[in-house]
Structures are given as C-alpha cells and as structure tokens.
C-alpha positions in Angstrom: 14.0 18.0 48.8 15.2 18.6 45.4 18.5 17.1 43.8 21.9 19.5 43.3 20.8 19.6 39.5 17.5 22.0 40.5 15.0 19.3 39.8 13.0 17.2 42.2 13.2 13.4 42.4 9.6 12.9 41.6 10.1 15.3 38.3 13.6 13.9 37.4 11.6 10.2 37.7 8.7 11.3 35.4 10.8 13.1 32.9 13.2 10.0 32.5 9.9 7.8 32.0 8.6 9.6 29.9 11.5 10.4 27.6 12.4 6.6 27.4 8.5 5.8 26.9 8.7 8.2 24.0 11.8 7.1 22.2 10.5 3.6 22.4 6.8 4.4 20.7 8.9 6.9 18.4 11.2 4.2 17.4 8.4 1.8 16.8 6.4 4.1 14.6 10.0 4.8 12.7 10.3 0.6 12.0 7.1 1.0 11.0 7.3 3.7 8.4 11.1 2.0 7.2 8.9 -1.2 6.8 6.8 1.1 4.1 9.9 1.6 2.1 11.5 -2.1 2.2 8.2 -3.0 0.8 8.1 -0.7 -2.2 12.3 -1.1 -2.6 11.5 -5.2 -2.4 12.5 -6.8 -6.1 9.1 -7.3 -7.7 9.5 -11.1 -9.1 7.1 -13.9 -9.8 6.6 -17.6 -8.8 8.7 -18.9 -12.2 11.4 -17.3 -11.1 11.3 -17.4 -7.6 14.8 -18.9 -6.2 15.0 -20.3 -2.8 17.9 -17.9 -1.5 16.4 -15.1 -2.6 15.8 -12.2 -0.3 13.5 -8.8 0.1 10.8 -10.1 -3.1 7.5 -9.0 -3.8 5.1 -11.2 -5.8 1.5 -9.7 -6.6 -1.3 -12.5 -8.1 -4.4 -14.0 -7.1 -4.7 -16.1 -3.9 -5.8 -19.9 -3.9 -6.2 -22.5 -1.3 -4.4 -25.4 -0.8 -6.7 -27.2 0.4 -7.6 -25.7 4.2 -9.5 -22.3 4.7 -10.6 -20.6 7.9 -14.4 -19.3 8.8 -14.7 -15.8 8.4 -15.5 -14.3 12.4 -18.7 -12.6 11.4 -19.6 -13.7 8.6 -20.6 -17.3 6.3 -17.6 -17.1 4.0 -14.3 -19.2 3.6 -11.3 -17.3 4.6 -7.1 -17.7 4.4 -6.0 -15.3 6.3 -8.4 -13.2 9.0 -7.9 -10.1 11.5 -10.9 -9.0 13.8 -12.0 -6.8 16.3 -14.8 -6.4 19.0 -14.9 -2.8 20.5 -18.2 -1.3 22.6 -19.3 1.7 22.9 -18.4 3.4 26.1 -19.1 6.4 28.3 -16.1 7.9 30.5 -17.4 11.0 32.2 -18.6 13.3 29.5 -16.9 11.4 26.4 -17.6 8.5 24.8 -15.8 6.1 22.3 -14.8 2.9 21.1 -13.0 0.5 23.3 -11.8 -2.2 22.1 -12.9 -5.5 24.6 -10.8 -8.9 21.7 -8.7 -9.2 18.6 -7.5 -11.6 16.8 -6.1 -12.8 13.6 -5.1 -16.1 12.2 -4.1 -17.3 8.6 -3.4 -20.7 6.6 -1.1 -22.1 4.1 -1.4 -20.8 0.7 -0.5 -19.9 -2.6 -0.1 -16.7 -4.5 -0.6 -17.4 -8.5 0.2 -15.8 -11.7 -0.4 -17.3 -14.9 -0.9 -20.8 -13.6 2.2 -21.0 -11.7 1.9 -20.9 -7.4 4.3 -20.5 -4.9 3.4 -21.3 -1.2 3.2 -18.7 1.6 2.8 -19.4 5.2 1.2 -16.3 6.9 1.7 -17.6 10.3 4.6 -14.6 11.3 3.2 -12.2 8.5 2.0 -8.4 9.5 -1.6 -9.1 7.9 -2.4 -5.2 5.8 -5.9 -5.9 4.9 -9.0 -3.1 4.0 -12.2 -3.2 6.2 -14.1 -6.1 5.0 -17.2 -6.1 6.8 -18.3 -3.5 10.4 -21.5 -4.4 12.4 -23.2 -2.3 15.0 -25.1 -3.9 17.1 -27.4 -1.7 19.4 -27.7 -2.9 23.2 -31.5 -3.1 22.9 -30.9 -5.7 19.4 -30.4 -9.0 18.9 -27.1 -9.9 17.6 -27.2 -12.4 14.1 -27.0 -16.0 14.2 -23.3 -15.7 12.9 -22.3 -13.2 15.9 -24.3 -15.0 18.9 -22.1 -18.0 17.3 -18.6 -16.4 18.2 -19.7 -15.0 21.3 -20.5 -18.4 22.4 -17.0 -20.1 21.1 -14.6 -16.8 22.4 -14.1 -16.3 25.8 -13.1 -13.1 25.8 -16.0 -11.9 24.5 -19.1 -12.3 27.2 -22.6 -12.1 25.5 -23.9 -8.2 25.8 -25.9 -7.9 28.9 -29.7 -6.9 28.1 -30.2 -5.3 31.6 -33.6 -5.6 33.0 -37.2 -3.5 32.5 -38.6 -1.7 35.5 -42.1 0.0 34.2 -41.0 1.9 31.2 -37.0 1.7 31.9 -34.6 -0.1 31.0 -31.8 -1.0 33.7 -28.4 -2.4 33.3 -28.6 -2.6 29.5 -24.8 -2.8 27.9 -23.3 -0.5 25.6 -23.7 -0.9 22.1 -20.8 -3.5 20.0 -19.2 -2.9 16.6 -17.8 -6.3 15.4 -15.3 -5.7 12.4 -13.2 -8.5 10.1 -10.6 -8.0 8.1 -10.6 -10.8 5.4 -8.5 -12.4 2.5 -10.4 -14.7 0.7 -9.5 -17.3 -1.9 -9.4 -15.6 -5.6 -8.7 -12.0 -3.6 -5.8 -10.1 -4.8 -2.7 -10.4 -2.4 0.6 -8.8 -2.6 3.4 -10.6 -0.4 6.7 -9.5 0.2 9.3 -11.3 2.3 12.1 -14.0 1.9 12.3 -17.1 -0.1 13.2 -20.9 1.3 13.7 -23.6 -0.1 9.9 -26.0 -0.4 10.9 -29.0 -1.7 7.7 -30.9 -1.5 5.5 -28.7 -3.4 3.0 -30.2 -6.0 2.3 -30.1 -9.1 1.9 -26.4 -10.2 3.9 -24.6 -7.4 7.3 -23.6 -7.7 10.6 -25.4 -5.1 10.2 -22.7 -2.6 7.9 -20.6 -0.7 7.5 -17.8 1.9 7.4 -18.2 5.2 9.1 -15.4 6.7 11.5 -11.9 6.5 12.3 -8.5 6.9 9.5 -7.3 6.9 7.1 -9.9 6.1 3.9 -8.4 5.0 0.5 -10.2 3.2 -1.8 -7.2 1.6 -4.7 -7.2 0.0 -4.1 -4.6 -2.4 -1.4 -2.9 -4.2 2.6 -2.4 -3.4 1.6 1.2 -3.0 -1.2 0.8 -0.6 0.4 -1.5 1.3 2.9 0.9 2.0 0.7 3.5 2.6 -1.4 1.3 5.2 2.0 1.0 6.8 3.0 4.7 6.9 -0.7 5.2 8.3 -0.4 2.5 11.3 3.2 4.1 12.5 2.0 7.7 12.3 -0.4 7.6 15.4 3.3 5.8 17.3 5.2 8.4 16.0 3.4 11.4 16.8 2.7 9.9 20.2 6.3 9.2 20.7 7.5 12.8 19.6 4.9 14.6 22.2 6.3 12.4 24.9 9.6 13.1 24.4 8.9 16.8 23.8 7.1 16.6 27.2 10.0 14.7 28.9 12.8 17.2 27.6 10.1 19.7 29.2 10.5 18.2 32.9 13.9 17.8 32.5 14.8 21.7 31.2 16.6 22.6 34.6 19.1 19.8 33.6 20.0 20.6 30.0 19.5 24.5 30.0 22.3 24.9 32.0 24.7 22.4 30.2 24.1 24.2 27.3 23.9 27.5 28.3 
C-alpha cells in the first residue's frame, strides 16, 4: 500500500533515515572543517603574556614534563600525550582491508615553553592532531616484539593473534595479519595548542598564573598552525563527503514528495 503522497512507507522510512543520517555526518564534517579555521583565526600569544581570561589563543614552543609521562603503546619511549590503533587484516568476500579491532589515547599534564617561560596544559578534553609516529605489521605466521606481546597481555580488547594449527604442510586457523600504529608527543617535541586560558594559581617557579585546560576548539598538535588545520580539514572531509551522498541519496527516495511541491 503506498501513502497519498506516491511513495511507500518502507521508502518514505529509508529516505527520512537517510536524509537525517546524512545531515548529521555532514554537519559533523562541517564543525570539523570550522574547527580548521578557529585554529588559524586563534590570537597567536605566548606564555609571558598569557592572561587567565583570555579566549581562542594559540601558543607554539617546545613540550616539557612536569614531572609524569606516559609509556609509549608500542614502543620503549616516554610519552605526554598518546593516540593508537590496532587494525587486522581482513578478508570479506573478494575484498580485503584494514579493520580496525582498539583505540585509544591518553595524555598528561604539561607545559608548552618558549624562551624559558611554561605555561600548563591539561590534554585530558583536547582533540589530539599528531603525525604517524611509528606503524608495525605483524604477519600471522611472526612473532610479535617483546613491547607488542606486552600490551596484548595488559589490553583486553586486544586478544593475542591466534597461530592456528599445522596439519602436514598446512597451516589451519592461522589469524590475519595486525598493523599496530602510535601516534606520539614526546617531551622536547614541538606542540602547538590552541584553546582557552584559566586562571592556575599554583604554578611553580617558571610557569606563568594560568594554563589550558579546555575550549572551543581545544586542539594539541604536533606541528605547525597550518598543518594543524590541514589535519583538521583532512579528518572532516571523509564526514562530509559521506554526509552529502547520503543526503543526495535520501532526496532521491523522497523525489515523489518534492517534485510535485515544486513543480
């Protein structure tokens, strides 16, 4: 039975779905992208002149510890702030790809210097931009290093690789292959942060009365103003290409509505 307005429930269902699915992964792509230019529009400023009301700042220097640090995932290094992901290698039919099986990320306390001077920045909210710091393949037939058989053992998530089992010259039930990647920002790494100032008024000797801990965006980088928008621009474009072709397929199933309202 189809509805007075020419269109069955089933397809008047789907192409509602659908064009609310795609306005939602559009509009996320678009925060996305506006995130880009807050960052490069955010007051460029440094830790001397850092007050605690200020809003929308950008301060570029070197990163330092303050005292905690965080093991890199995958490999023997100190880290402050940390992104990661485990993918294997599967087959689905006559494709195969990458499917990611854990993430994670997790970042300390620090401070970002220039010329001496710190101010503190709590990562814990931030949106963590960071370049590819290290990729591992690790083929089902290998053994995985010391550092990786150490996090499978300590993450849930992530189930040691089955080896499968030799009949004669066969191998049966072996796992797909793994690709373990970190993202990483070290102490003495560059670091761009942009966000909003408050007020920090127990900081030492060496760090300014106020620190970051949050805003509108919040973003910690590992490179450049530019490239940090960039990375930005590049994560919302997959959201808002996706989000257009929805909607474009939505206004599709729904054409014997609008057609004739505007016609």
């Amino acid at each position: 039975m189809s509805l007075q307005l020419g269109v069955p429930p089933a397809v008047l269902g789907l192409g509602l779905l659908g064009l609310v699915v795609g306005v939602l992964v559009g509009a996320y792509g678009l925060y996305g992208s506006l995130n880009a230019l807050r960052v490069l529009r955010a007051r460029e400023t440094d830790p001397m002149s850092l007050a605690d009301d200020d809003r929308a700042v950008r301060i570029g220097g070197r990163a330092a510890s303050v005292g905690e640090t965080l093991p890199a995932p995958f490999t023997d290094e100190d880290a402050l702030c940390l992104a990661y992901e485990v993918a294997e290698y599967r087959t689905s039919g006559k494709t195969q790809s990458w499917s990611t099986i854990d993430t994670g990320e997790a970042g300390v306390p620090f401070r970002v210097t220039v010329d001496g001077t710190g101010v503190r920045v709590d990562p814990a909210n931030a949106t963590y931009l960071f370049g590819l710091d290290d990729s591992l393949r690790v083929k089902s037939d290998e053994e995985p290093p010391e550092r990786i058989r150490r996090f499978v053992d300590a993450v849930d998530a992530v189930d040691g690789s089955d080896p499968g089992y030799d009949v004669g010259p066969f191998t049966i039930g072996r796992g797909p292959d793994r690709r373990y990647r970190q993202r990483v920002l070290r102490p003495g790494d560059t670091v761009t942060v942009v966000g909003d100032a408050s007020a920090f008024p127990d900081a030492p000797v060496g760090e300014v009365k106020a620190g970051i801990a949050g805003g509108s965006p919040f973003v910690v980088s590992d490179t450049s103003a530019r490239r940090t928008a960039l990375r930005l621009v590049g994560r919302s474009a997959l959201p808002l290409v996706g989000g257009g072709v929805l909607v474009a397929v939505a206004i599709g199933f729904l054409a014997p509505i609008w057609r004739p309202l505007i016609g």
